[in-house]
N, CA, C and O atoms as a Tinker XYZ file with bonds, in Angstrom:
   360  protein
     1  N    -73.572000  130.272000   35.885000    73     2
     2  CA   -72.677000  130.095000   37.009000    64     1     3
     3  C    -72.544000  128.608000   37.308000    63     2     4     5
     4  O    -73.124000  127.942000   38.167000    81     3
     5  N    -71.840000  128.323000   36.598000    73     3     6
     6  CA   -71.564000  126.509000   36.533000    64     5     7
     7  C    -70.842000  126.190000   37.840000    63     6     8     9
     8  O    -69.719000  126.695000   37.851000    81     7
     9  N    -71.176000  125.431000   39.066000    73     7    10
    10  CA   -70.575000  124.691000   39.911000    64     9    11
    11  C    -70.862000  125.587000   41.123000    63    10    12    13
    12  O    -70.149000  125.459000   42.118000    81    11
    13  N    -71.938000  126.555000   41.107000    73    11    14
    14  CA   -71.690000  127.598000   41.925000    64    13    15
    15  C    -73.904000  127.430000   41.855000    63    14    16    17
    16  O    -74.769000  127.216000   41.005000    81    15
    17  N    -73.779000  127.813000   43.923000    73    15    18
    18  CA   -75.547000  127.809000   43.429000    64    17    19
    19  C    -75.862000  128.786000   44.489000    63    18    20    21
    20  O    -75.179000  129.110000   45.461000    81    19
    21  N    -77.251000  129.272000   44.042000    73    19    22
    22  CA   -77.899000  129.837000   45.294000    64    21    23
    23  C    -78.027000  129.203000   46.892000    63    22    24    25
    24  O    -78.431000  128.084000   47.206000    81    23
    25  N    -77.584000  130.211000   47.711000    73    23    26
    26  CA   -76.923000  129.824000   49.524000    64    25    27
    27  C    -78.396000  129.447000   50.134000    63    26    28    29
    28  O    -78.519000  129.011000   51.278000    81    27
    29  N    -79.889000  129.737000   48.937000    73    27    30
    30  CA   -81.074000  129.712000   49.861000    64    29    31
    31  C    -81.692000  128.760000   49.355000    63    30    32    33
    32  O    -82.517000  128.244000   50.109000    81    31
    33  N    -81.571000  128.205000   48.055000    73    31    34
    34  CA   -82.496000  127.319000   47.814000    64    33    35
    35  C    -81.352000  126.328000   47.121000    63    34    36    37
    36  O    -81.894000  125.248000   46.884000    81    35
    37  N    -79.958000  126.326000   46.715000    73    35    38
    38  CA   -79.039000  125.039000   45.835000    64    37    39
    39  C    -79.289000  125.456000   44.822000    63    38    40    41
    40  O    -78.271000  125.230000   44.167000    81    39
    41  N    -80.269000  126.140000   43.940000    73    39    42
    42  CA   -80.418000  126.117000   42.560000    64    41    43
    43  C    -79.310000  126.647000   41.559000    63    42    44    45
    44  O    -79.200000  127.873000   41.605000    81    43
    45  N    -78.505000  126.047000   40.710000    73    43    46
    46  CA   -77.443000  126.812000   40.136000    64    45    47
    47  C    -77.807000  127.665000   38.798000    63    46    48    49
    48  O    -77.020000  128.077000   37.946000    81    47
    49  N    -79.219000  127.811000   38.855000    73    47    50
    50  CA   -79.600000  128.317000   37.575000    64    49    51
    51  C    -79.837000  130.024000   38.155000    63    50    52    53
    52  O    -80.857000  130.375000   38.748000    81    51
    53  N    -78.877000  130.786000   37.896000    73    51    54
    54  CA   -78.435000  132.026000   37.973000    64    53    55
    55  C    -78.422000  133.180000   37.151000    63    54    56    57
    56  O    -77.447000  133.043000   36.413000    81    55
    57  N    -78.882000  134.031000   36.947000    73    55    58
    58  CA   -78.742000  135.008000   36.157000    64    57    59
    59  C    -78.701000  136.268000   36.557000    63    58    60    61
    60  O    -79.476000  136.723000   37.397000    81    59
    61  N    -77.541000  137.111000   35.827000    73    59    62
    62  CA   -77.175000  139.019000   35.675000    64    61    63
    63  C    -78.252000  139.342000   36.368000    63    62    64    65
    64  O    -79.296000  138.921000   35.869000    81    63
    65  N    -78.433000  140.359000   38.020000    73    63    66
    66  CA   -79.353000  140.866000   38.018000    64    65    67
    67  C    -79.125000  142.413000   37.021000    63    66    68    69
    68  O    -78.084000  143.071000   37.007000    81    67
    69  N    -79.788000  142.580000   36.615000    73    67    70
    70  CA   -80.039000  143.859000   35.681000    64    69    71
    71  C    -79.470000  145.049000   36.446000    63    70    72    73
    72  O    -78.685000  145.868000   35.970000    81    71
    73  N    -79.914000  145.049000   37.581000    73    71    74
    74  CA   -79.618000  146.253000   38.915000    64    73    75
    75  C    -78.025000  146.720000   39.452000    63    74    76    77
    76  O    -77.499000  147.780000   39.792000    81    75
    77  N    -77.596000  145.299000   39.321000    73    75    78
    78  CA   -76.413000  145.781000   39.965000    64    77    79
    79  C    -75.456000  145.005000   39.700000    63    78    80    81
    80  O    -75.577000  143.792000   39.533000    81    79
    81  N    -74.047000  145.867000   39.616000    73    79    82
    82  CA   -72.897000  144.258000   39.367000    64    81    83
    83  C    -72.672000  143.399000   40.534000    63    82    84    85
    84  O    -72.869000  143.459000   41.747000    81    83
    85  N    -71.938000  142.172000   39.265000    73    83    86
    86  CA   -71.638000  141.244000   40.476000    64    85    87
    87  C    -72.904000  140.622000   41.528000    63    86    88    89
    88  O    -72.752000  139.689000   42.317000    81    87
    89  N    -74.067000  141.340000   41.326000    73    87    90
    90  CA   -75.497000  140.389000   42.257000    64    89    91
    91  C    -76.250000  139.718000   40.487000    63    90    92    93
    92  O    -76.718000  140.204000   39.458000    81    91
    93  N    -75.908000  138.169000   41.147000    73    91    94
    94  CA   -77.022000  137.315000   40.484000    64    93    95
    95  C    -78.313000  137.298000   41.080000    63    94    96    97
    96  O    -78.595000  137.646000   42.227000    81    95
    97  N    -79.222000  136.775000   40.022000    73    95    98
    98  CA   -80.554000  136.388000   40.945000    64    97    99
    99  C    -80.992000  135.146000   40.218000    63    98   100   101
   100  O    -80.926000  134.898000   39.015000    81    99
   101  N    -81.501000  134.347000   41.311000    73    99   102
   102  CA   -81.853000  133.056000   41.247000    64   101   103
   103  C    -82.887000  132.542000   40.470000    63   102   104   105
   104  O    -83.872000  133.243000   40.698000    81   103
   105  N    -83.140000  131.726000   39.717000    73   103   106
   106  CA   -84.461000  131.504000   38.861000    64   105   107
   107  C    -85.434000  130.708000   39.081000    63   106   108   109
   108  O    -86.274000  130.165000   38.365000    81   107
   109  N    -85.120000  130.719000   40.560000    73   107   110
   110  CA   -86.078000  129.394000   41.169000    64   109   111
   111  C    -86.444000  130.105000   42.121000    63   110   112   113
   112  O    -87.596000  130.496000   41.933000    81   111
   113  N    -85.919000  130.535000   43.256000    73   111   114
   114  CA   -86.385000  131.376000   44.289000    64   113   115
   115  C    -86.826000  132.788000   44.449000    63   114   116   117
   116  O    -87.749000  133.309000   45.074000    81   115
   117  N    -85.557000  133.396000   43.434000    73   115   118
   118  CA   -86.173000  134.879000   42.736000    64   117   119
   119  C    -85.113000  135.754000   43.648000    63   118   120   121
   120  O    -84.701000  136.879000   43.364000    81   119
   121  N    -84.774000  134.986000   44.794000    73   119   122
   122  CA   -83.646000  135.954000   45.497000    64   121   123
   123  C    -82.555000  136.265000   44.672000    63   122   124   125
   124  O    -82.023000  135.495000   43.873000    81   123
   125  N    -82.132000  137.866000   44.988000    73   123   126
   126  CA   -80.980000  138.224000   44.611000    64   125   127
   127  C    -79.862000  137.991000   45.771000    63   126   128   129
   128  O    -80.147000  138.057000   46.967000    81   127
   129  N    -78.118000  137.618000   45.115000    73   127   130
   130  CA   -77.517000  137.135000   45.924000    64   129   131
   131  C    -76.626000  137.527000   45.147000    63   130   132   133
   132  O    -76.661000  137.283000   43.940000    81   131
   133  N    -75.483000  138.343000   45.852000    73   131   134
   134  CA   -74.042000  138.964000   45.866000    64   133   135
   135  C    -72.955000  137.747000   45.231000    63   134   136   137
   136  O    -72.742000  136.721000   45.877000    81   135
   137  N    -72.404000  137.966000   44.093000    73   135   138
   138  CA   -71.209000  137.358000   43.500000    64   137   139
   139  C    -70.180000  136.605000   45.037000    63   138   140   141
   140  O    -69.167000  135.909000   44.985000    81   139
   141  N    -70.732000  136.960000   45.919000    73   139   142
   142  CA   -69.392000  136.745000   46.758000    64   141   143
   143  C    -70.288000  135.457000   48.130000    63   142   144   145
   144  O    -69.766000  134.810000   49.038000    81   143
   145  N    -71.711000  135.549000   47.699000    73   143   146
   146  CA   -72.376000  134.817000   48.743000    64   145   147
   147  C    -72.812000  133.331000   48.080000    63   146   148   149
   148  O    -73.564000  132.495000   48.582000    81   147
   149  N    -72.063000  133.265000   46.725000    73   147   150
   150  CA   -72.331000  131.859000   46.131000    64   149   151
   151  C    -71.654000  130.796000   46.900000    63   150   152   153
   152  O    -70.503000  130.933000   47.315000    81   151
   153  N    -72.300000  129.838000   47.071000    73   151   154
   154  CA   -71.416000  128.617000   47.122000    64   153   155
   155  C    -71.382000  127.638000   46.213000    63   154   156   157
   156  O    -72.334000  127.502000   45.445000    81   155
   157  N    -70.172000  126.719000   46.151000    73   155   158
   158  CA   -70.541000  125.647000   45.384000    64   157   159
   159  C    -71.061000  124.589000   45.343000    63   158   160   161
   160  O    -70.618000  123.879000   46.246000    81   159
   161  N    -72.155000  123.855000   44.452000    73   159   162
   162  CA   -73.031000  123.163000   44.654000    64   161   163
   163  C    -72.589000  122.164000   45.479000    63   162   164   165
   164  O    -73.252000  122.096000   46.513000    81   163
   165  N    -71.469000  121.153000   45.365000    73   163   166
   166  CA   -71.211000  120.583000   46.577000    64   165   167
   167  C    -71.528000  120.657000   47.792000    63   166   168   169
   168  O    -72.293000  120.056000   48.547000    81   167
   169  N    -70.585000  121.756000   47.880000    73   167   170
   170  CA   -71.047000  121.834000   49.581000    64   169   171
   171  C    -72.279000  121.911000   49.964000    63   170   172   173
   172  O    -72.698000  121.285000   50.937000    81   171
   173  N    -73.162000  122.861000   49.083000    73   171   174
   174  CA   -74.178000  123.247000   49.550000    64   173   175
   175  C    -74.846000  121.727000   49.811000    63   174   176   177
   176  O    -75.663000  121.840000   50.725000    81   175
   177  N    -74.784000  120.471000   49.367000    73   175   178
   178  CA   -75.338000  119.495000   49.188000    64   177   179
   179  C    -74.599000  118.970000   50.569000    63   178   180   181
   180  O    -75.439000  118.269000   51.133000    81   179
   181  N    -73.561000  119.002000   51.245000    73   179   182
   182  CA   -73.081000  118.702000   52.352000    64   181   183
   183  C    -73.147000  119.493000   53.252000    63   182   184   185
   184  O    -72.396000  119.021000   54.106000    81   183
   185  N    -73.795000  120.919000   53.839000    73   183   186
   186  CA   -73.923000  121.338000   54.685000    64   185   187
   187  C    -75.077000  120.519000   55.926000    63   186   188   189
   188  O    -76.026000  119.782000   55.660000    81   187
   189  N    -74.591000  120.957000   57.287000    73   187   190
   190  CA   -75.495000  120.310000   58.008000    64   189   191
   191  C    -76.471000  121.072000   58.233000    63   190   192   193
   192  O    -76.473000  122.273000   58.501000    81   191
   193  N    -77.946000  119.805000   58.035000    73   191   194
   194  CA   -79.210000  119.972000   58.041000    64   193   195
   195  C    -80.158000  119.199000   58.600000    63   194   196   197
   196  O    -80.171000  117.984000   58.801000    81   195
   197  N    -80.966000  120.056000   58.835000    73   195   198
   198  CA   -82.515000  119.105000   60.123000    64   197   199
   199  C    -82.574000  118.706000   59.015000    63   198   200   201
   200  O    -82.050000  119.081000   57.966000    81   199
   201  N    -83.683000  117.385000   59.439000    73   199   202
   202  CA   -84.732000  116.903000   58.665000    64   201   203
   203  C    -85.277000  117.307000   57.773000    63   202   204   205
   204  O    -85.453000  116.934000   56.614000    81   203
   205  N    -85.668000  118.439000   58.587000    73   203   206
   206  CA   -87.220000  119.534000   57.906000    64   205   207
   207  C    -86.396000  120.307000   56.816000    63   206   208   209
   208  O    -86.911000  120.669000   55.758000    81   207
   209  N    -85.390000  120.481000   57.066000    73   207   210
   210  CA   -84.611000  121.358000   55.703000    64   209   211
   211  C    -84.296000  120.450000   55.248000    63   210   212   213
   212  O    -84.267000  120.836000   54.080000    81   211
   213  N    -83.838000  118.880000   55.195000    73   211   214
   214  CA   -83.380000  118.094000   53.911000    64   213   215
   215  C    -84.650000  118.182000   53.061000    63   214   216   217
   216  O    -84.727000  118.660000   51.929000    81   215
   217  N    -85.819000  117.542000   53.929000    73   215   218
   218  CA   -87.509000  117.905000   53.186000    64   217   219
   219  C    -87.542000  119.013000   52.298000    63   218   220   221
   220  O    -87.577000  119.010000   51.067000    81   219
   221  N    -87.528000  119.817000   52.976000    73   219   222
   222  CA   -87.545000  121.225000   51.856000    64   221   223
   223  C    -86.597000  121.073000   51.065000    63   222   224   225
   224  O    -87.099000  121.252000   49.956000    81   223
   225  N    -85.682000  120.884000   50.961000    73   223   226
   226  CA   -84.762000  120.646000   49.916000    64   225   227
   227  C    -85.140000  119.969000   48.749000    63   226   228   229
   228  O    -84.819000  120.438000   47.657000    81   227
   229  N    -86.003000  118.562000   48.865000    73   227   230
   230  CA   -86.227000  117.659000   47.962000    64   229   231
   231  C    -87.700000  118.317000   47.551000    63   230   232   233
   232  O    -88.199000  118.138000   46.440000    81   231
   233  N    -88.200000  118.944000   48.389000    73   231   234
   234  CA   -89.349000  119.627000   47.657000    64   233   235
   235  C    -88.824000  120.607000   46.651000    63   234   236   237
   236  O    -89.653000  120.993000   45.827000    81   235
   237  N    -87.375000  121.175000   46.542000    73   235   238
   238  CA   -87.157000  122.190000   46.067000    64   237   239
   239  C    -86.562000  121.579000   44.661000    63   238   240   241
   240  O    -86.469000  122.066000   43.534000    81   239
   241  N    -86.199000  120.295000   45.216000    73   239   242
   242  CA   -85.618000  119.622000   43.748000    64   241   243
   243  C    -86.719000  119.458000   42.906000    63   242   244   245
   244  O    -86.751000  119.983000   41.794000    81   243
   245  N    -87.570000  118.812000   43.322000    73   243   246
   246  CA   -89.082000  118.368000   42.853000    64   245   247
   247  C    -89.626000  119.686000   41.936000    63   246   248   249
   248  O    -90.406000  119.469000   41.009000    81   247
   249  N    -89.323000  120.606000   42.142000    73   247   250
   250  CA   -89.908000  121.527000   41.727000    64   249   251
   251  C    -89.302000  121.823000   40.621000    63   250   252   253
   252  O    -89.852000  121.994000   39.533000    81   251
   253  N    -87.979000  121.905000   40.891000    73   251   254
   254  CA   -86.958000  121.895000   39.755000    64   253   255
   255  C    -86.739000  121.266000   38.735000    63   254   256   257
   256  O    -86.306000  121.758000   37.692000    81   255
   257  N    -87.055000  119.928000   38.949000    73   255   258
   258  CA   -87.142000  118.693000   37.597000    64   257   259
   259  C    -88.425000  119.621000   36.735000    63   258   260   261
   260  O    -88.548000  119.577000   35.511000    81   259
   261  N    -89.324000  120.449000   37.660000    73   259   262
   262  CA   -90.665000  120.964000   36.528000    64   261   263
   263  C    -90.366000  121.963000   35.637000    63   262   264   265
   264  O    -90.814000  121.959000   34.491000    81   263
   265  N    -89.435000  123.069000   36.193000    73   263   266
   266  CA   -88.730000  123.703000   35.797000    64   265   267
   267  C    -87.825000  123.855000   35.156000    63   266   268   269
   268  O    -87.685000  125.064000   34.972000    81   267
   269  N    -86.854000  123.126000   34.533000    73   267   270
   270  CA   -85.701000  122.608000   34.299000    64   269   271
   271  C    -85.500000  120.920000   33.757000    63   270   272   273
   272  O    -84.553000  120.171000   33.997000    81   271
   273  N    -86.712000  120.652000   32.976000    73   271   274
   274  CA   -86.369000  119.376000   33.069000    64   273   275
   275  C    -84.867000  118.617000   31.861000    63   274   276   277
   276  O    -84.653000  117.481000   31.439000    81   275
   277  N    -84.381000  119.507000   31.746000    73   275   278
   278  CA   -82.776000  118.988000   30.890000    64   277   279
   279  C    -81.795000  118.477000   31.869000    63   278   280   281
   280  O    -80.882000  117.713000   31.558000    81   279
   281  N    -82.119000  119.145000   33.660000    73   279   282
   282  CA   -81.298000  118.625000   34.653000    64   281   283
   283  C    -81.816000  117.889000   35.282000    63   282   284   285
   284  O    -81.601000  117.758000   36.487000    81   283
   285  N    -82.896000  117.006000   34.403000    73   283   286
   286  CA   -83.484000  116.037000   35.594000    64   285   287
   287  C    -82.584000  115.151000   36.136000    63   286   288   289
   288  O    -82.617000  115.027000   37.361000    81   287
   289  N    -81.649000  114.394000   35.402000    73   287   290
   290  CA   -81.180000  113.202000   36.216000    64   289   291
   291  C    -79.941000  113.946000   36.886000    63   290   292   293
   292  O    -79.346000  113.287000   37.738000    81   291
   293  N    -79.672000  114.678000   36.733000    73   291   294
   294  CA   -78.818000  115.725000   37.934000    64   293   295
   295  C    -79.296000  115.792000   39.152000    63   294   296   297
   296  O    -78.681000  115.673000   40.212000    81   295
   297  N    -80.746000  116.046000   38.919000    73   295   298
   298  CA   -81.860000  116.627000   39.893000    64   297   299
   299  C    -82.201000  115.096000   40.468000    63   298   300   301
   300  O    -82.246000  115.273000   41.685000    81   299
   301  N    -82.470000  113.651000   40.206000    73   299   302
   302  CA   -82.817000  112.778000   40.799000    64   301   303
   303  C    -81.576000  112.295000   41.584000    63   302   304   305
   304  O    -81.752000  111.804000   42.699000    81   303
   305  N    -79.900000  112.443000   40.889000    73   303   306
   306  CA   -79.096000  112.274000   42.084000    64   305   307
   307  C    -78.951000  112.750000   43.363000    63   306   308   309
   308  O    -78.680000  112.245000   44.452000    81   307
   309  N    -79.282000  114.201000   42.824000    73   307   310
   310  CA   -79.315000  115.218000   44.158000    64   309   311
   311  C    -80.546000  114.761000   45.561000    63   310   312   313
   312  O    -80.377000  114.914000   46.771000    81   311
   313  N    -81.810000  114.150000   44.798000    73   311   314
   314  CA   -83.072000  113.780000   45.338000    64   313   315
   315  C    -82.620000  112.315000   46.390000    63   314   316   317
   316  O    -82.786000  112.149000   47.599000    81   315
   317  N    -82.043000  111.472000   45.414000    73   315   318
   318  CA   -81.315000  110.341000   46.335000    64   317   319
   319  C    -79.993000  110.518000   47.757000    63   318   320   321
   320  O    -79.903000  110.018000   48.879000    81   319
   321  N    -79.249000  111.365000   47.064000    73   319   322
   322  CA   -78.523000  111.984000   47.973000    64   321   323
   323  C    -78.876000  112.328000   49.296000    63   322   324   325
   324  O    -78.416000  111.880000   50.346000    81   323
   325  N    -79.849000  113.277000   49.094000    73   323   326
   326  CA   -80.690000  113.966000   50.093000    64   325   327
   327  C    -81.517000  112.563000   50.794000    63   326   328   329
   328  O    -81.532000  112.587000   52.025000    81   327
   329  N    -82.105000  111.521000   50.230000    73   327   330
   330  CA   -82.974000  110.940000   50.786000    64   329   331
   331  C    -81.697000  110.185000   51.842000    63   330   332   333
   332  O    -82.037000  109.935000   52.998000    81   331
   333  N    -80.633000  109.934000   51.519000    73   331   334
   334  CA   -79.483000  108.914000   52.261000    64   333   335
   335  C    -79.152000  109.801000   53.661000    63   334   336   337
   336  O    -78.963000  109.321000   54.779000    81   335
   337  N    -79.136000  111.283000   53.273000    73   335   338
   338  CA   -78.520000  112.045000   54.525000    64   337   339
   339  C    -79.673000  111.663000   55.547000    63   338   340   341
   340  O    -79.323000  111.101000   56.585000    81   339
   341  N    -81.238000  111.966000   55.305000    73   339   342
   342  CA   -82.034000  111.685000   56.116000    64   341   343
   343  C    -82.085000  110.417000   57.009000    63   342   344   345
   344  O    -82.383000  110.672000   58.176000    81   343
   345  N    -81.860000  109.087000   56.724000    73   343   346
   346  CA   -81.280000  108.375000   57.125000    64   345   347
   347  C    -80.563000  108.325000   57.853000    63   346   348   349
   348  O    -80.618000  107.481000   58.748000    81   347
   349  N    -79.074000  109.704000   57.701000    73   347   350
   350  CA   -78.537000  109.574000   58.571000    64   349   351
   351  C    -78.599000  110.079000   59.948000    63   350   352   353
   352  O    -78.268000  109.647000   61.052000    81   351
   353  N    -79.331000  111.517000   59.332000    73   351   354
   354  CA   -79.464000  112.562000   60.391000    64   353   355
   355  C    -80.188000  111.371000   61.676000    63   354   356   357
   356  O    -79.691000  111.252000   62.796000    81   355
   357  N    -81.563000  110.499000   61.148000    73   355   358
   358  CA   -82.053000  109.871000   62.142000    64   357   359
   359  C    -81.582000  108.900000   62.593000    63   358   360
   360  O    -82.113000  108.347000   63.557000    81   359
């Protein structure tokens, strides 16, 4: 699901849940999530957020470079990104 990520954690690494059509499930968080509750990674990277959820966020990237490391420098823009919003939020 290219350009399209999980609404709970950003992760765009998605796959067929076995169970049912049209629900992906996430390969980072493990949640299953309805063809229709994706967003696209963009936004998801521009929605408004506390602090404490940009944090979790970059913990979630962090985790992801371990997981995934072919999207690392994907994953370190996203990490910088996130570090600039914090900045702003404060």
């Amino acid at each position: 699901m290219e350009g399209l990520c999980c609404p709970t954690c950003g992760c765009e690494k998605l796959c067929h849940y076995s169970g049912a059509i049209g629900v992906y499930e996430c390969t980072l968080c493990g949640r299953n999530v309805d063809q229709h509750d994706l967003i696209p990674t963009g936004q998801f990277m521009e929605m408004d957020m506390s602090v404490e959820e940009i944090k979790e966020l970059i913990d979630i990237k962090l985790d992801m470079m371990l997981l995934f490391p072919e999207d690392k420098a994907s994953l370190i823009d996203d990490i910088k990104k996130l570090r600039s919003r914090i900045t702003e939020v404060t």
